[in-house]
N, C-alpha and C positions, 0 to 999 in steps of 0.2 A: 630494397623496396618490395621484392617479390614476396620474401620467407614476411617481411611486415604485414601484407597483404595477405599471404597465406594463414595467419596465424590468426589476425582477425575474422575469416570464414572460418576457421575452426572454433573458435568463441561464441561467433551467434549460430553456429548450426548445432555448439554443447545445450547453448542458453534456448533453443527453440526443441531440445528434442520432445516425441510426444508425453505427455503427462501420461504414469501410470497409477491406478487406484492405490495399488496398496506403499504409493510413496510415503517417504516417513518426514514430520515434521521436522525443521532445525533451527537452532538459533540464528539469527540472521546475522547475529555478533563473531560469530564463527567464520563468515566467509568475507566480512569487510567491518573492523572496530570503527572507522572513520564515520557511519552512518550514525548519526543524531538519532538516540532513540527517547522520544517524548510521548509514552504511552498515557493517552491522553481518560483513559477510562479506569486506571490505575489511583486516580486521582479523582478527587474532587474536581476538576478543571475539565468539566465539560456537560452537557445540554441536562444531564438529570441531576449534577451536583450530588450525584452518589459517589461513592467509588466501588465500582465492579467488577475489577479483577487485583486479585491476591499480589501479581507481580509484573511490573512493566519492562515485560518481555515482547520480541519482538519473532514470534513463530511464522514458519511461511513452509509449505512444502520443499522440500528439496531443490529441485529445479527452478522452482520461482524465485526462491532465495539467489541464488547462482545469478538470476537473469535481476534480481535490483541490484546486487552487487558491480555488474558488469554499467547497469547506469549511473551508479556510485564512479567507477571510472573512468567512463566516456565526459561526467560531468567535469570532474577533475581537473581538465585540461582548462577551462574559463575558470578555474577559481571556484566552482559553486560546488555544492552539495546536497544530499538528501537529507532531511528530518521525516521522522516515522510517528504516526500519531496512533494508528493500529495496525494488526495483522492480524494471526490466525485470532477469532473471536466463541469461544466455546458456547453452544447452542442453546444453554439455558441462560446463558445471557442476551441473547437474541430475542430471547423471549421477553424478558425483562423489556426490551430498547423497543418492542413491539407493543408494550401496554402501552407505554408513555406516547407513543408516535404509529399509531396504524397507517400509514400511507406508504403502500408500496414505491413510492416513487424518491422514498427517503431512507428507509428500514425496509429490510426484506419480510414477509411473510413465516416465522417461524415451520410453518407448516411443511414451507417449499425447502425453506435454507438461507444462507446469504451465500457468498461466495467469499466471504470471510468464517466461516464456519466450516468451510473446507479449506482453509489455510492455502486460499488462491487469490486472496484480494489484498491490497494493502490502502493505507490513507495515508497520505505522505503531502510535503511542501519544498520548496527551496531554501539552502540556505548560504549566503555569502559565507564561505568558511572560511575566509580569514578573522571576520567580525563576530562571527558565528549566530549572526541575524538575520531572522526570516526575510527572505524578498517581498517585494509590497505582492497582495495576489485580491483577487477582486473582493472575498469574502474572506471571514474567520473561519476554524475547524468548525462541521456539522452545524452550518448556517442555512434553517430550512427555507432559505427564499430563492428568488427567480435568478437573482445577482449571482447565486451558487452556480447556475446551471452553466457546463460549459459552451453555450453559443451566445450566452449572454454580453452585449455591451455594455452594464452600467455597473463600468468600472474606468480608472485611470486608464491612459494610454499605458503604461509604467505595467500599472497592475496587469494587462492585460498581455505583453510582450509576454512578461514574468509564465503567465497559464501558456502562453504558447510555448513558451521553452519548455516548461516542467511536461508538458505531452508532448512533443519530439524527441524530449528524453528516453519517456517510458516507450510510446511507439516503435522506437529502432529498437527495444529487447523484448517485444513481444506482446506489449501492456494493450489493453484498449481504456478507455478513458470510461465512465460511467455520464450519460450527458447531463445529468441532476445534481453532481457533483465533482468539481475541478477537482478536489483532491484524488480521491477515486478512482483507483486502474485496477482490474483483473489479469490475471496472467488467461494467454492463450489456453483452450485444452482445460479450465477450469472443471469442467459439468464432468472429466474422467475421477474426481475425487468423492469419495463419500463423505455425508458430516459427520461430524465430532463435537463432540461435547467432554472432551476428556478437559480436565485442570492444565491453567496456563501453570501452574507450580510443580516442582520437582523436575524427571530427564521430559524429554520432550514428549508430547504421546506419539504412539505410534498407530497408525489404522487398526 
């Protein structure tokens, strides 16, 4: 029980250490294949009905990778799982997501950044992975209504357990939730990374 013990303090003090700028992006497919990757802007299948990235890859800085992976495992134990909608998001697509939608409270401000444009954000959901179907959750991906917001109650009882587990998840590895969007976690330490704008296509970019 001890070295058990011990070895999980070792886990979240790797998954929390501080963010450094010049960390390098990685596939997320590298440190856990289990995670469901549904890169939802790769497709047609979402709010512009474009498709805006080359390839549904799932980039995330180094240590934030590490630290969804480690929620990948913690979920494991009930049966559930992670699906991945976005990650690292290159800056001139951000631009793009800022024509269609100017409200800082949805899309970040190109100007400033996202926290997806430093490969420290992710949009993610649950999913039963035996069935490998999404859990009921109050709204759909990039639903710009109130329903989205996570203090929101007009959702099922069901739906709403569902957002509470998916942030207790991410919370114990370091995530903080975004409150306009349930899907929506930032890694700790985010504002240490510069943006990028380099292509989701080819090895991964590096700072």
């Amino acid at each position: 029980m001890r070295l058990a013990a011990a070895l999980l303090l070792v886990q979240a003090g790797c998954a929390l250490l501080p963010a450094r700028a010049d960390e390098p992006l990685v596939d997320v497919a590298s440190f856990n294949r289990t995670i469901v990757i549904d890169i939802r802007y790769a497709t047609p299948d979402n709010f512009t009905h474009k498709t805006l990235y080359p390839a549904a890859r799932c980039l995330l800085r180094e240590s934030v990778a590490k630290r969804l992976a480690l929620v990948q495992s913690d979920l494991a134990a009930s049966g559930l799982g992670l699906k991945v909608w976005d990650c690292y998001r290159p800056l001139s697509v951000q631009r793009k997501l800022w024509e269609l939608v100017p409200d800082p409270r949805y899309v970040a401000d190109p100007k400033k950044g996202s926290r997806h444009n430093r490969g420290a954000a992710v949009d993610l959901t649950l999913i039963d992975r035996a069935r490998g179907a999404e859990l009921e959750m109050p709204t759909g991906f990039d639903d710009f209504s109130e329903k989205a917001h996570r203090d929101s109650s007009q959702a099922s009882p069901e739906a709403l357990r569902n957002r509470a587990r998916l942030e207790e998840a991410m919370t114990a590895r370091g995530f903080a939730g975004l409150p306009t969007e349930w899907w929506h976690f930032d890694a700790s330490g985010w504002r240490a990374y510069p943006l990028l704008d380099a292509p989701l296509s080819g090895p991964p970019p590096r700072p």
